[in-house]
MDAnalysis code that builds the backbone (N, CA, C; Angstrom):
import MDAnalysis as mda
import numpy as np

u = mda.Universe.empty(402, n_residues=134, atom_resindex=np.repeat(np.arange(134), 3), trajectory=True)
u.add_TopologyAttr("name", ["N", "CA", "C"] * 134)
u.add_TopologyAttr("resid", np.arange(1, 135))
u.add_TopologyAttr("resname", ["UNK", "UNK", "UNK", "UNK", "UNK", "UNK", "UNK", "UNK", "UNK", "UNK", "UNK", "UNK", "UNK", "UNK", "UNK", "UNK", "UNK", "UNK", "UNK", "UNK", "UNK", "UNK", "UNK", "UNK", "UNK", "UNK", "UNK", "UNK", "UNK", "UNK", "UNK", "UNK", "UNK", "UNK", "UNK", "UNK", "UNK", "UNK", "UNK", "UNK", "UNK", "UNK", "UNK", "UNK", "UNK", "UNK", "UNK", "UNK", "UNK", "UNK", "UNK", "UNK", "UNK", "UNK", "UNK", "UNK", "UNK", "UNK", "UNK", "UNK", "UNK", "UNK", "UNK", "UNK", "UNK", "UNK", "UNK", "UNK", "UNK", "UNK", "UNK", "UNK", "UNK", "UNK", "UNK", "UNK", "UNK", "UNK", "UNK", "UNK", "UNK", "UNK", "UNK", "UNK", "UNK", "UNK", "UNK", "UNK", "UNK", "UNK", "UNK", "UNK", "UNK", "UNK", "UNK", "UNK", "UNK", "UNK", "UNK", "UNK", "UNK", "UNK", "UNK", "UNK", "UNK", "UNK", "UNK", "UNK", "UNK", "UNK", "UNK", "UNK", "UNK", "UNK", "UNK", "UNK", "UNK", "UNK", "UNK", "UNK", "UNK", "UNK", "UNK", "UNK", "UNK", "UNK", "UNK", "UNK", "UNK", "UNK", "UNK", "UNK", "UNK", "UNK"])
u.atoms.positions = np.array([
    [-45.952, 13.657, -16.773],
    [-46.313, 12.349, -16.275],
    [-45.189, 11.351, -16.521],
    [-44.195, 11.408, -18.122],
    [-43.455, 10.712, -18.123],
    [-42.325, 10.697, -16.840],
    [-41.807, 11.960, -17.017],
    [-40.878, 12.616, -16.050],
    [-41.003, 11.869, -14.423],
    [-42.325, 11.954, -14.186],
    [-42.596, 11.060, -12.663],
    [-42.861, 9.392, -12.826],
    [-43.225, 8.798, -13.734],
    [-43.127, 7.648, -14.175],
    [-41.310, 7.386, -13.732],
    [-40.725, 7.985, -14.373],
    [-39.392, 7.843, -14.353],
    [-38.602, 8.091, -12.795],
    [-38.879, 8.785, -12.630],
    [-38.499, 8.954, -11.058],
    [-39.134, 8.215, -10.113],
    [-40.065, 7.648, -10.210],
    [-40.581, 6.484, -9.324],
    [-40.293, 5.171, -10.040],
    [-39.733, 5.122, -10.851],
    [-39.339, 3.911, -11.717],
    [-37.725, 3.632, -11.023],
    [-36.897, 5.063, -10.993],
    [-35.470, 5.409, -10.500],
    [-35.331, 5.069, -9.682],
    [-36.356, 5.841, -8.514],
    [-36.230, 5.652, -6.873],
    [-36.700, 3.788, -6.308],
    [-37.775, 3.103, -7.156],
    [-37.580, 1.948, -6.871],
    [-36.398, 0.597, -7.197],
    [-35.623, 1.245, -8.287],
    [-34.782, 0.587, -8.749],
    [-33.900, 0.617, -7.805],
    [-33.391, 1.821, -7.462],
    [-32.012, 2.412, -6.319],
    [-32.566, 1.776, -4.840],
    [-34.334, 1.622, -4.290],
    [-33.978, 1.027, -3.386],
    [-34.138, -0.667, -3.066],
    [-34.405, -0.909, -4.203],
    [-34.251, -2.709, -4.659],
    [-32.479, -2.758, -4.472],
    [-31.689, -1.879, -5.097],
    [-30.234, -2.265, -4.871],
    [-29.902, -2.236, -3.497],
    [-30.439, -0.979, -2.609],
    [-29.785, -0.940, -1.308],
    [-30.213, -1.816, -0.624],
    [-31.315, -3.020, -0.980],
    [-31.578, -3.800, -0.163],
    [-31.210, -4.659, 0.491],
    [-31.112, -5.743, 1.627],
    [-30.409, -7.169, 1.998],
    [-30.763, -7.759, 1.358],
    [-29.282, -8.638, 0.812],
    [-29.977, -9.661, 0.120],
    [-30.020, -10.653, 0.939],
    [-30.851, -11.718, 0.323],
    [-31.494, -12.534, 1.033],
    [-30.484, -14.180, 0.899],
    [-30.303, -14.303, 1.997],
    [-29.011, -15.255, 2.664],
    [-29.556, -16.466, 1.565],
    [-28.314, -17.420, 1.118],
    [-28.856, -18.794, 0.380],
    [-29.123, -19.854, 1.530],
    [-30.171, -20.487, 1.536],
    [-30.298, -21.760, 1.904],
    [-29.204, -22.135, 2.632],
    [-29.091, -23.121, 3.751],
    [-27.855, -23.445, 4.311],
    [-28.002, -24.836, 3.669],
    [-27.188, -25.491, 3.363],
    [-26.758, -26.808, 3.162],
    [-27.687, -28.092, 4.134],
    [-28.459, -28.798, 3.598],
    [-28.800, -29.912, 4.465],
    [-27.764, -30.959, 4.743],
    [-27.742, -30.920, 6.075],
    [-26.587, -31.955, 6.066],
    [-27.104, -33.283, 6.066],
    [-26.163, -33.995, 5.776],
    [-26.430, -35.855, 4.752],
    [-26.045, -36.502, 6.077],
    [-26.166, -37.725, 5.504],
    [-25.683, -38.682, 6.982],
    [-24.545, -39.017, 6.392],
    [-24.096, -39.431, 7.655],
    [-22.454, -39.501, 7.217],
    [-22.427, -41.204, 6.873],
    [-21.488, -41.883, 5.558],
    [-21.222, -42.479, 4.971],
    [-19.539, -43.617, 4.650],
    [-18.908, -41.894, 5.466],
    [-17.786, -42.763, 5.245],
    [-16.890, -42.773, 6.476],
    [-15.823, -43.939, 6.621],
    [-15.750, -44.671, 7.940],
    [-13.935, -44.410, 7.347],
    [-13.251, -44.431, 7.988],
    [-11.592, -43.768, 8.140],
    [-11.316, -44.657, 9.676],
    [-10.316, -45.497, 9.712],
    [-9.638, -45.739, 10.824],
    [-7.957, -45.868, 10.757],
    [-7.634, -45.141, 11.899],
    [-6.263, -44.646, 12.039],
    [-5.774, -45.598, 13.518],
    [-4.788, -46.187, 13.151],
    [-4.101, -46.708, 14.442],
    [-2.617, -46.066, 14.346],
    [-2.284, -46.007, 15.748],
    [-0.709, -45.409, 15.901],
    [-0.447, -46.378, 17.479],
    [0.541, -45.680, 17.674],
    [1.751, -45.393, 18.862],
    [1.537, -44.229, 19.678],
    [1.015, -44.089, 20.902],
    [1.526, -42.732, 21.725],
    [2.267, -42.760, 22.125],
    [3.232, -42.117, 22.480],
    [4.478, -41.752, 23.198],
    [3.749, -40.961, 24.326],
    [5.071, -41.148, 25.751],
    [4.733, -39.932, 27.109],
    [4.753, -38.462, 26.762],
    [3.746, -37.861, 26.683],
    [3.657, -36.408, 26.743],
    [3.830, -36.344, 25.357],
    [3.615, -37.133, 24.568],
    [3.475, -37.278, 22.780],
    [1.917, -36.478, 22.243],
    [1.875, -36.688, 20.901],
    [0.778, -35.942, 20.081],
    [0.924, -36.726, 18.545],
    [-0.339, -37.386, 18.714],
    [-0.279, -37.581, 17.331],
    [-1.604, -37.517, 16.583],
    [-1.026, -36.972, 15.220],
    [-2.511, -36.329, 14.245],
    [-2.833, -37.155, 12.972],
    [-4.314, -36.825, 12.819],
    [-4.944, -37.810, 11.749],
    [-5.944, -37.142, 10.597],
    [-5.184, -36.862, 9.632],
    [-6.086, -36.048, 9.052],
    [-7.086, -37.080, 7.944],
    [-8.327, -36.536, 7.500],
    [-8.840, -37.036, 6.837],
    [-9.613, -35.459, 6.381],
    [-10.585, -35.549, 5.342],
    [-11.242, -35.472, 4.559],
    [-13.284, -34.585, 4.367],
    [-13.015, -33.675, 4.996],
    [-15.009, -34.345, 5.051],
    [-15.276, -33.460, 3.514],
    [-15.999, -34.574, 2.971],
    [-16.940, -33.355, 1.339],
    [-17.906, -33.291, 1.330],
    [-18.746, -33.363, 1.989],
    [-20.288, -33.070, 2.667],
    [-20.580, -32.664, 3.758],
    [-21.348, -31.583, 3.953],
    [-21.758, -31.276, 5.440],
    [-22.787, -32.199, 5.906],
    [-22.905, -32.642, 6.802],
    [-23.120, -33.654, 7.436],
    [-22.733, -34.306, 9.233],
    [-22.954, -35.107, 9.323],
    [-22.709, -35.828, 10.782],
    [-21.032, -36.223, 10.811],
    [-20.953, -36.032, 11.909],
    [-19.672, -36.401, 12.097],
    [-19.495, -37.325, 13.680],
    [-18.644, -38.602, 13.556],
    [-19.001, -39.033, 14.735],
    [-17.188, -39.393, 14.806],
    [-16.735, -39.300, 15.771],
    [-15.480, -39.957, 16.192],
    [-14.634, -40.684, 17.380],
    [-14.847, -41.697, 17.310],
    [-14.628, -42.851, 18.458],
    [-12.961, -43.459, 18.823],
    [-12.499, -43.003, 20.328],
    [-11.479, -43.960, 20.570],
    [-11.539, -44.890, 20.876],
    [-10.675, -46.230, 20.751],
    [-10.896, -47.279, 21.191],
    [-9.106, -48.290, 21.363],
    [-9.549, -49.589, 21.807],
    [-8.395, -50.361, 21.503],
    [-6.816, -49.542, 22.125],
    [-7.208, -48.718, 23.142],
    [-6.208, -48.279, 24.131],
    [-5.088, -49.289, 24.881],
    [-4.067, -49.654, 24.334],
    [-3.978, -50.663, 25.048],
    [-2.049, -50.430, 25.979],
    [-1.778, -50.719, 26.672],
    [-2.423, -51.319, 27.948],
    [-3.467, -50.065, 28.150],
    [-4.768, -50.610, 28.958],
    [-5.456, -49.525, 29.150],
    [-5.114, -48.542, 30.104],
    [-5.488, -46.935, 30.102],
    [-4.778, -46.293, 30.359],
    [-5.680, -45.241, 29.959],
    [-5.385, -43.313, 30.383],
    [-6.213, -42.366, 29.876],
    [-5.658, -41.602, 29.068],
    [-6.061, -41.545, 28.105],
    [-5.204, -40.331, 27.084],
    [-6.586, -39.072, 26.582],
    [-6.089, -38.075, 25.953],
    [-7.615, -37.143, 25.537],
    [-6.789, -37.212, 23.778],
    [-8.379, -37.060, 23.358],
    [-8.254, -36.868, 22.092],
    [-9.393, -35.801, 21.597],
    [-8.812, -35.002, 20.378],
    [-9.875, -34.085, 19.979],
    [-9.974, -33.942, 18.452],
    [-11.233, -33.230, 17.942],
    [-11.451, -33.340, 16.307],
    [-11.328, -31.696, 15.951],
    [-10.859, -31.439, 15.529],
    [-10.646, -30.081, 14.689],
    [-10.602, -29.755, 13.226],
    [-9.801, -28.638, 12.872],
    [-9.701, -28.499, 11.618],
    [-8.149, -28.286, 11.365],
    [-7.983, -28.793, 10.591],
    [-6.494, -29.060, 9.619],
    [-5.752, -27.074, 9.066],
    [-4.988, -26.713, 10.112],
    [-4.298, -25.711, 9.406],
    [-2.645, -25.749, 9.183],
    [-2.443, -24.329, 8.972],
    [-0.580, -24.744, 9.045],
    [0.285, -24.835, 9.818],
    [-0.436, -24.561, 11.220],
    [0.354, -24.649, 11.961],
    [-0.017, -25.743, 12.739],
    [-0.886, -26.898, 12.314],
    [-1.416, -27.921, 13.055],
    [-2.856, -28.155, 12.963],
    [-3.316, -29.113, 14.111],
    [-4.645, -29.328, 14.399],
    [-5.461, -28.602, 15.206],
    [-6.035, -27.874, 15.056],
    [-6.813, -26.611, 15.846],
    [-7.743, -27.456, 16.611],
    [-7.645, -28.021, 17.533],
    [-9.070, -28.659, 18.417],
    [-10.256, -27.946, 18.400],
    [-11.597, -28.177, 18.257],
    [-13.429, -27.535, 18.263],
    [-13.430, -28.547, 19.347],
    [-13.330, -29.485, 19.659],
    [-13.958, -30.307, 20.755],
    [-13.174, -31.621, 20.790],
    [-13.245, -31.774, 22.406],
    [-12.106, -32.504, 22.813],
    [-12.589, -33.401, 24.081],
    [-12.251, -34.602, 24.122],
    [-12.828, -35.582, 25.542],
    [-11.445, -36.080, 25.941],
    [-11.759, -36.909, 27.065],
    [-10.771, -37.722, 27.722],
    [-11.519, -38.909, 27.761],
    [-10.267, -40.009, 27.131],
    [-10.612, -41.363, 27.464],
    [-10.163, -42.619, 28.537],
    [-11.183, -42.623, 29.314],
    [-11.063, -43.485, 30.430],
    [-11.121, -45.034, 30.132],
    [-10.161, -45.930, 30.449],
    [-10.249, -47.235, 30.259],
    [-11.587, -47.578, 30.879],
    [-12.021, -48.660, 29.883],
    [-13.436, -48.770, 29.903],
    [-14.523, -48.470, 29.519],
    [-14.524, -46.982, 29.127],
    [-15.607, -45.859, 28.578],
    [-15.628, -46.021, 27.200],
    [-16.543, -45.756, 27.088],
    [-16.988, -45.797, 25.488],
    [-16.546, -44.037, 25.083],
    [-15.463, -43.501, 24.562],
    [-14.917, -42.377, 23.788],
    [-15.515, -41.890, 22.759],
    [-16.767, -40.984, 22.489],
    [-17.130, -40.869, 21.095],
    [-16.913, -39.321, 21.427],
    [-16.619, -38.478, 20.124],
    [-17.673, -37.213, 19.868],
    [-18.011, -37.041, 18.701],
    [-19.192, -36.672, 18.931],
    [-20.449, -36.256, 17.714],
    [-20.638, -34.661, 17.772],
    [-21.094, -34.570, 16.878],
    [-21.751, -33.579, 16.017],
    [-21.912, -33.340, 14.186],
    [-21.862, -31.923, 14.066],
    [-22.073, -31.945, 12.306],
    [-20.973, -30.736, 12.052],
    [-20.483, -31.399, 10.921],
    [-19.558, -31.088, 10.419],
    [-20.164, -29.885, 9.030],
    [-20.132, -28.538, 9.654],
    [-20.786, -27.175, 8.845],
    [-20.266, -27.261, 7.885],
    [-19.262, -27.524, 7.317],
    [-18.064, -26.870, 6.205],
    [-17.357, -27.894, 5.450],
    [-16.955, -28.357, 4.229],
    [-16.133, -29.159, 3.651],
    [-14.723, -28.767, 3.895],
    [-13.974, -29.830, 3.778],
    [-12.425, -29.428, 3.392],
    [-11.472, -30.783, 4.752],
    [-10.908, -30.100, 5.017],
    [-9.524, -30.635, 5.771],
    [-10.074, -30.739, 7.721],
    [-10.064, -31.597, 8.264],
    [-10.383, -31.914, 9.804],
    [-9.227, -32.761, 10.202],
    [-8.991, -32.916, 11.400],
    [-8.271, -33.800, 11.872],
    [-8.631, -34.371, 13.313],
    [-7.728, -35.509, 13.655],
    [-8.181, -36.128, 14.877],
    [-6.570, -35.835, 15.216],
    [-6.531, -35.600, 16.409],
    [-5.557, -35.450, 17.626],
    [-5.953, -36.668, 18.603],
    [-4.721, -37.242, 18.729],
    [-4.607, -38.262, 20.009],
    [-3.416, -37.908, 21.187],
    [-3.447, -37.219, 22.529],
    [-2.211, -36.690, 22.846],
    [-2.430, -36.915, 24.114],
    [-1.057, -37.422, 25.108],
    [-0.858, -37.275, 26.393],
    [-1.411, -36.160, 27.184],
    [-1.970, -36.287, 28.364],
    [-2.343, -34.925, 28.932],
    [-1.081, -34.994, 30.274],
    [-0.508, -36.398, 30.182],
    [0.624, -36.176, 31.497],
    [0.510, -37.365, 32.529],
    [-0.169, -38.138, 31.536],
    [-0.689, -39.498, 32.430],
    [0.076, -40.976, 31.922],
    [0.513, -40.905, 31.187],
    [1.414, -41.965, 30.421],
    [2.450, -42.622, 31.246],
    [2.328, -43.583, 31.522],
    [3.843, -43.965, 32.243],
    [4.625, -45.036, 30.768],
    [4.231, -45.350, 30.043],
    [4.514, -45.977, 28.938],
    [3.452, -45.973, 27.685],
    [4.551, -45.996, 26.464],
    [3.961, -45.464, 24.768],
    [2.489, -47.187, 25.022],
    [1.271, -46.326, 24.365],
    [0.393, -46.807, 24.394],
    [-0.236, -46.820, 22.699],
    [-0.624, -48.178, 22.362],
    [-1.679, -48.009, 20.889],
    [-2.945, -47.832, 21.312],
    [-3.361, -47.135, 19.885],
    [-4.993, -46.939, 20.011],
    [-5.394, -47.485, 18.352],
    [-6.275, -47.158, 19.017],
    [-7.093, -47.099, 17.373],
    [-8.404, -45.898, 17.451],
    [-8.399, -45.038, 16.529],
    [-9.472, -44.111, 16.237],
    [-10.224, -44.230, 15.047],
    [-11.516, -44.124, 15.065],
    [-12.656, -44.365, 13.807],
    [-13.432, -42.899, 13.663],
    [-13.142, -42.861, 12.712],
    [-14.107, -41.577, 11.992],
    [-14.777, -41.396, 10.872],
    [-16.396, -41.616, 11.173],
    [-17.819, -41.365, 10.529],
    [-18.040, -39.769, 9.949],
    [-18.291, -40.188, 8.974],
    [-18.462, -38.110, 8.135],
    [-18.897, -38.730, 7.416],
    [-19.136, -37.227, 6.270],
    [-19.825, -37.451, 4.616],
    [-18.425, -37.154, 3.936],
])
């Protein structure tokens, strides 16, 4: 009796190990809190990057504005590597239009904003970009 005690004691142990384990909780994301604004210079057929920060998963909102002379340029939000700004999502801004993109930001660490000519520039243009995260 001991002998099978033990072997059904064995065989449940061995298949508790082979089991899935069971995924953690995903992160609730927070509302976003903090506000980052970057102004520059574009240049024709130029690129320029803005890195900031996110340490909470959370909302992420990012707005062009203050284009001036007005004019269309695209801008996009990505993630910060070594060889640059990797664009996730990207708009074009039309004089006049209100420029945002939203979503939530899965992951902490390093993002950036890209502001870059698509080929429409006849002269270097300022902006200003605002970016909402945790």
């Amino acid at each position: 009796m001991k002998q099978l005690l033990s072997t059904v004691l064995a065989l449940t142990l061995f298949a508790a190990a082979c089991a899935d384990p069971v995924a953690p909780p995903a992160p609730t994301p927070v509302v976003p809190t903090i506000t980052e604004a970057f102004s520059d210079t574009l240049i024709q057929l130029g690129s320029n990057t803005h890195q900031f920060t996110v340490q909470q998963v959370g909302g992420l909102k990012v707005s062009l504005s203050d284009v001036n002379p007005p004019t269309a340029v695209s801008f996009a939000v990505g993630t910060q590597s070594l060889v640059g700004c990797t664009p996730i999502s990207q708009q074009r801004y039309e004089p006049g239009a209100t420029a945002q993109l939203s979503g939530t930001a899965t992951t902490t660490g390093q993002f950036c904003v890209m502001v870059y000519d698509s080929g429409t520039l006849a002269e270097p243009v300022t902006y200003k970009v605002t970016v909402l995260h945790s």
